[in-house]
Every structure is written in structure tokens, then in C-alpha cells.
MIGUTI-308766 format. One record per residue (C-alpha): x, y, z; residue number from 0. Coordinates in steps of 0.02 Angstrom, whole numbers, plus 50000, padded with zeros to 5 digits. Layout:
<pts>
{{X Y Z} NUM}
...
</pts>
This chain:
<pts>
{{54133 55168 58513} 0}
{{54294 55076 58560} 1}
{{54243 54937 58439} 2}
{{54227 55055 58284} 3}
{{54409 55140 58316} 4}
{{54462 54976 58327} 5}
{{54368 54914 58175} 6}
{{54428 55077 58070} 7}
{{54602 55057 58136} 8}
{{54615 54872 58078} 9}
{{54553 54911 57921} 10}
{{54685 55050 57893} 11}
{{54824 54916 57928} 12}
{{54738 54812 57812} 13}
{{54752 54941 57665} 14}
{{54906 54955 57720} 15}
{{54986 54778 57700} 16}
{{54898 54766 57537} 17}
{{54959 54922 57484} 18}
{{55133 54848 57526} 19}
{{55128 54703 57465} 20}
{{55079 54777 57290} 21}
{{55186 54890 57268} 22}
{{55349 54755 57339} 23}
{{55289 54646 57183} 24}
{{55301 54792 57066} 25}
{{55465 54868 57098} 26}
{{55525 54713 57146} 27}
{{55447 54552 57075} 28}
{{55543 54389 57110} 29}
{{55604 54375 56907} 30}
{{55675 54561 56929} 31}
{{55832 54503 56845} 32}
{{55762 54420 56695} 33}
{{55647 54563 56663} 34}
{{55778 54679 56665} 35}
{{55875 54582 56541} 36}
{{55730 54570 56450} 37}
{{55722 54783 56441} 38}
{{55897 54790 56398} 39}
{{55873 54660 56255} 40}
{{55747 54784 56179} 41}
{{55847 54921 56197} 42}
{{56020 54858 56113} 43}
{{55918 54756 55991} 44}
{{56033 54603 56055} 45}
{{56015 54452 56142} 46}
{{56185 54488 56230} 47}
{{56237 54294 56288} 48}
{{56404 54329 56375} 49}
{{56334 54494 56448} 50}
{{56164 54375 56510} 51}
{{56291 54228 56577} 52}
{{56407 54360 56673} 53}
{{56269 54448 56750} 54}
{{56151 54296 56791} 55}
{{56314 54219 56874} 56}
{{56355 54364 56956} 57}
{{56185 54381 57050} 58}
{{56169 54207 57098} 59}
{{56325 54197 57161} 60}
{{56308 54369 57258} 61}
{{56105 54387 57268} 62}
{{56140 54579 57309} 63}
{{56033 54637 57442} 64}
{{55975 54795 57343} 65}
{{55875 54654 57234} 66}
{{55788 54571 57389} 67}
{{55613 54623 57415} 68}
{{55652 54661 57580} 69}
{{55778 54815 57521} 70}
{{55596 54877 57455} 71}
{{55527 54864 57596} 72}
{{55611 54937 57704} 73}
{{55624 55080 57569} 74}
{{55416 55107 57587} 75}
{{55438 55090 57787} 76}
{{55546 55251 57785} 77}
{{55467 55334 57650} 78}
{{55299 55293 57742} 79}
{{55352 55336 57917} 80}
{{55506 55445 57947} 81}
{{55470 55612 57916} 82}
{{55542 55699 57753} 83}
{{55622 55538 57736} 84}
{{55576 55540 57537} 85}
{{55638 55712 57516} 86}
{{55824 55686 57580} 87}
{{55833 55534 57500} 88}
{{55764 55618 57316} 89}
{{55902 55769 57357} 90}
{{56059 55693 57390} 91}
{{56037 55602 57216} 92}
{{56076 55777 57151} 93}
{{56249 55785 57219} 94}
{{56296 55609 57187} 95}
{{56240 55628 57018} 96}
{{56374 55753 56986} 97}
{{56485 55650 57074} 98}
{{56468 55525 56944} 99}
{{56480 55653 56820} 100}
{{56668 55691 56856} 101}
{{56717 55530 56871} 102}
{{56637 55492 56709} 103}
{{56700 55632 56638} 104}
{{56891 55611 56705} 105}
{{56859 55438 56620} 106}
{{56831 55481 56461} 107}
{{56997 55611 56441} 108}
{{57096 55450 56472} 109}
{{57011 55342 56345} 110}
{{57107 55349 56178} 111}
{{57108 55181 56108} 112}
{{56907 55150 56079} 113}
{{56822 55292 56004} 114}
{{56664 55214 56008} 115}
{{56663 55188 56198} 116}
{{56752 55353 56239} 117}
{{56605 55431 56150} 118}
{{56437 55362 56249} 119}
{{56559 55397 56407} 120}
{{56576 55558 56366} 121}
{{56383 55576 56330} 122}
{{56351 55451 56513} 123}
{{56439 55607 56596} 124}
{{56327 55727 56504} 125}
{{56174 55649 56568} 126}
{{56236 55632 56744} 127}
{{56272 55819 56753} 128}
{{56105 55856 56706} 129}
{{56029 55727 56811} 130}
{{56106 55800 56952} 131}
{{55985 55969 56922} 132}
{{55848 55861 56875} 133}
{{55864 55794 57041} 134}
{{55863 55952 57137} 135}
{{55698 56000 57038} 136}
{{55604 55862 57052} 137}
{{55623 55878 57243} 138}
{{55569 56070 57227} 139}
{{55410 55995 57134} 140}
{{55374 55837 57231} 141}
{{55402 55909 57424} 142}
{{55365 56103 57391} 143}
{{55387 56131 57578} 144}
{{55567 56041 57597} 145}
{{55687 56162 57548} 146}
{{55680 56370 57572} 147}
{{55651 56475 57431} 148}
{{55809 56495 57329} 149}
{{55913 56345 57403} 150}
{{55882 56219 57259} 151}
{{55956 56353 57161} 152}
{{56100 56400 57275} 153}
{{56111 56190 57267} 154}
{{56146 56188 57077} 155}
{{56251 56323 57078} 156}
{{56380 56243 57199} 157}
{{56368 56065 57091} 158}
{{56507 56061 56938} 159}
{{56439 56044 56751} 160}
{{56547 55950 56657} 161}
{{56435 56004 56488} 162}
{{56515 56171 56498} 163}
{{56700 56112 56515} 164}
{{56831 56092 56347} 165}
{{56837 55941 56291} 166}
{{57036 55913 56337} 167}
{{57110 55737 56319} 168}
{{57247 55683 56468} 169}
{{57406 55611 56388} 170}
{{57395 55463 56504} 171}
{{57298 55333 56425} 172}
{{57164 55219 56504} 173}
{{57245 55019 56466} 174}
{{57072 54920 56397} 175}
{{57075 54820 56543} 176}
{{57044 54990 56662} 177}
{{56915 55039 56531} 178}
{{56806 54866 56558} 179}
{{56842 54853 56739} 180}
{{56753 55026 56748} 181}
{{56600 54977 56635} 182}
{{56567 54859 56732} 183}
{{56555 54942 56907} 184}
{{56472 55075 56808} 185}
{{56351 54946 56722} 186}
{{56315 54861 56881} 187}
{{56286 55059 56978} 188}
{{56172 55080 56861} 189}
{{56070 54925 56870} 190}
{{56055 54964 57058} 191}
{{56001 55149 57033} 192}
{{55853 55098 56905} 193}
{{55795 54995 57047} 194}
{{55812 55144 57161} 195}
{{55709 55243 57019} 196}
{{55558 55107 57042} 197}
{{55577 55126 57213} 198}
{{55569 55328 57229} 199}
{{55453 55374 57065} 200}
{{55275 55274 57143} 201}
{{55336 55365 57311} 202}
{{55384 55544 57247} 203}
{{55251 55545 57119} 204}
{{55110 55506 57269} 205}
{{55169 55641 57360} 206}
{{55188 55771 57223} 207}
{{55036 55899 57240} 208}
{{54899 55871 57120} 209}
{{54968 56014 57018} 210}
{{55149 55953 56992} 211}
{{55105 55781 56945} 212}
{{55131 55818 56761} 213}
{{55291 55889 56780} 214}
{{55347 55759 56920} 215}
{{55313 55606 56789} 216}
{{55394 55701 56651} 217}
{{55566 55701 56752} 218}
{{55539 55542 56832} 219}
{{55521 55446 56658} 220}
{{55654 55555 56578} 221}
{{55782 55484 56714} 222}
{{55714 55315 56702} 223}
{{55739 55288 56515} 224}
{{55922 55364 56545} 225}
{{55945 55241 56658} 226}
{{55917 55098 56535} 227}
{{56007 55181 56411} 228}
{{56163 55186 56518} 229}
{{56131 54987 56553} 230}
{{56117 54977 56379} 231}
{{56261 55053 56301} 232}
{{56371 54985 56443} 233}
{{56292 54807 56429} 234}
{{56327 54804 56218} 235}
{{56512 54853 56246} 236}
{{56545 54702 56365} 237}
{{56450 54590 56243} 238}
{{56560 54657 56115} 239}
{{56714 54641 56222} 240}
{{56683 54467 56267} 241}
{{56645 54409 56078} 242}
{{56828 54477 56050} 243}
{{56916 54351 56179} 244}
{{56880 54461 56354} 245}
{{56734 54330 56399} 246}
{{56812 54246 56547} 247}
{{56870 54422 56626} 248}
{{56717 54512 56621} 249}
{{56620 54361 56700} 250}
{{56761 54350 56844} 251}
{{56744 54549 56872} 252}
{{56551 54541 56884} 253}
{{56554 54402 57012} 254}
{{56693 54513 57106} 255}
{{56623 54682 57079} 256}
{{56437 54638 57118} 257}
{{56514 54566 57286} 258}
{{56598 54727 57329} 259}
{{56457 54823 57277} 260}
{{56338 54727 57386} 261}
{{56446 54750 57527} 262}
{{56449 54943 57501} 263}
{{56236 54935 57494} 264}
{{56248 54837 57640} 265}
{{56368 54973 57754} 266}
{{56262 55118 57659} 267}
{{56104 55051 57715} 268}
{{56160 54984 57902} 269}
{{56117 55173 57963} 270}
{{55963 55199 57901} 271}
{{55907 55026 57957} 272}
{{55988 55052 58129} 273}
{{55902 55209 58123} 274}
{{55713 55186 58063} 275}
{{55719 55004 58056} 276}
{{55630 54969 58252} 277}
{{55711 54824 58240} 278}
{{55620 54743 58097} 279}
{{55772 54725 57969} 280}
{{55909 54652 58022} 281}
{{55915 54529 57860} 282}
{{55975 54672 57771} 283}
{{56143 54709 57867} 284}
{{56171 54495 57803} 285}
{{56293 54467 57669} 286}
</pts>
């Protein structure tokens, strides 16, 4: 008897490694980068050189810990064994979504000098405001149990639209510098929340009842083409931007940006890790 638990339990950990192991090379394969610049390429119809040299730099310079494979797994070890670990996580992008929203949106009333840019912007804010409900749903779909009856509702309610507001210019103009500084933390957010999308949809979508799995793929692959899209637009603007002399800048600010950024993954991840990790991540609190 004691020989057949043990035989049944070693093959669960088996399935279990394997499991791991294939889904670590799918949301996170070791050419990540040039497959992503290989996505936005399709998109923008480009082959975006300066864009490709500022960002390849950038990451091998920085090698930003939200691109490691280890980031991914630690992702499936909470997700896998802290209890509604996958349903926070899938919530509280609902109100940072329409965090990003304002600032997006506060953005774009000081942008006067580039049409063109102010407009995707304007539509980048858009999208995050109705993200941030998409968000809130899909949770209500994927984890039925999570959240009482009404409070996804009560949720939205509390979380500003910025589709609903006039469309009111400030007099104080964005300089161009600001502008590209900002497209690029925003390019580079972005980059790191389609990765978080590959992490969360093979997750959400396994735990979404049987039911809901047509509606729980719908939103999923509505917020990952956004996604691109927002790399997209943002990633053709600094290509632009550095075929007009800006070149050198934009490389320096990706280099310094992504090395901020990494360090705010790395302080927003130390809890979790200190947390859920049982002391089997401490590579991920290393710059």
C-alpha cells in the first residue's frame, strides 16, 4: 500500500515538473526578446532599427528580471500553491489599469506640438480605462467564488473613466523631450505587462469553469492584442523620433529607464517572494 501512494505521489510531481517546465518555455522561451520584436515588426509593418538597437541594448545591459524564466516561475509557484493567489493578482490589474489611464490621459492635455502622438495617447488612455473593467470581469468569470455578489460592480463604480471626460487641453505644454521620455517608460510598461498577460491568461483560463471559458479567452485575447498595439504605436514613434536626430537619447533613456524599471519589479516582487517563496527564490531579489 505504502509503495503505491508513493508511486502515485511521484508520478504527480512528475506531471508536475513537466507541466512546469512547458509552460516556463512558452511564456518565457530564452529568445523572448527577439520574438517580441519580431510581433511588433508585424504589427507596425517596420523593421524599426534604432527602436531594435535601443531595446536590444537596453536588455543586455539590464537583463530585467521580469524576462528571466525564473520571474515565471515563481509566477506558476503562487498561482499553483497560495490560495486565491491568481485572483488578487487578476483584480488589482483593474485598479492599476485606471491608474494608467489618468496618467495617460493627463498626458495627452499637455501634448500640443505632435498631433499624431497626442492622438494614439489619447486612444492608449481609452483602452486602459476600459481595461481596467475588463479586468474586474474577467476575475468575476475566471474565480466565480472570489468576490461577493455586487462588489465587482461596486469596484468599477469607484474606478475613474476617462472616456466620459471633455476633451480639455492644459495651457502648459509637454517639451518633446518629456513626451519621449514618457513613451518610453510607457513602451517599456507595456512590454513587461504582455509578459504578465502570458503569464496570467494559461493560469486564469485553466481555472475558469468549463462554462466561462469562451468568454474568459475572448477578454484575455482582446487585452493581449491591446497590449501589442500599445508596443506598437509607442515603438513606431521612437523609430520615427530617432530617424529625425533623437537616436542617441532614446537609446541612453532605455538603458536608464529599463534599469529603474527593473529595480521597481525587483522591490514589487521582494514581498511576494519573501512571502510564498519557502525560500526557493532568492535570485529574484538580485539586480
Amino acid at each position: 500500500m505504502t509503495s503505491s501512494i508513493e508511486s502515485s505521489t511521484s508520478d504527480r510531481d512528475a506531471l508536475s515538473r513537466t507541466a512546469l517546465k512547458d509552460y516556463v518555455k512558452r511564456v518565457c522561451p530564452e529568445d523572448y526578446l527577439e520574438q517580441l520584436l519580431n510581433v511588433v515588426r508585424e504589427y507596425t509593418d517596420h523593421e524599426l532599427p534604432h527602436y531594435t538597437d535601443a531595446l536590444t541594448a537596453a536588455f543586455q545591459d539590464v537583463q530585467p528580471v521580469f524576462a528571466r524564466p525564473r520571474y515565471a516561475e515563481f509566477f506558476w509557484h503562487c498561482a499553483t500553491t497560495v490560495p486565491g493567489y491568481a485572483a488578487r493578482v487578476t483584480l488589482a490589474n483593474g485598479p492599476a489599469e485606471s491608474e494608467g489611464s489618468e496618467k495617460l490621459f493627463t498626458l495627452w492635455q499637455g501634448v500640443h506640438h505632435d498631433d499624431v502622438a497626442a492622438e494614439q495617447v489619447l486612444q492608449h488612455a481609452r483602452d486602459e480605462s476600459a481595461h481596467s473593467r475588463l479586468f474586474v470581469r474577467l476575475t468575476e468569470t475566471a474565480f466565480p467564488a472570489f468576490l461577493p455578489p455586487g462588489a465587482g460592480t461596486r469596484l468599477a463604480a469607484t474606478m475613474p473613466d476617462i472616456r466620459t471626460r471633455p476633451l480639455d487641453k492644459t495651457s502648459v505644454s509637454v517639451p518633446h523631450e518629456h513626451l519621449i521620455d514618457h513613451l518610453v517608460q510607457m513602451n517599456i510598461g507595456e512590454i513587461r505587462t504582455r509578459l504578465h498577460m502570458h503569464l496570467f491568461a494559461p493560469i486564469i483560463f485553466g481555472f475558469t469553469p468549463t462554462q466561462e471559458k469562451p468568454t474568459s479567452r475572448r477578454i484575455l485575447e482582446s487585452l493581449v492584442k491591446d497590449e501589442v498595439r500599445h508596443i506598437g504605436y509607442t515603438a513606431l514613434l521612437m523609430e520615427q523620433w530617432a530617424t529625425d536626430g533623437a537616436g542617441e537619447r532614446i537609446r541612453a533613456l532605455y538603458q536608464n529607464r529599463l534599469h529603474i524599471f527593473n529595480e521597481l519589479t525587483v522591490e514589487q516582487t521582494e514581498g511576494a517572494v519573501r512571502s510564498h517563496g519557502r525560500g526557493e527564490f532568492p535570485d529574484l531579489l538580485e539586480l
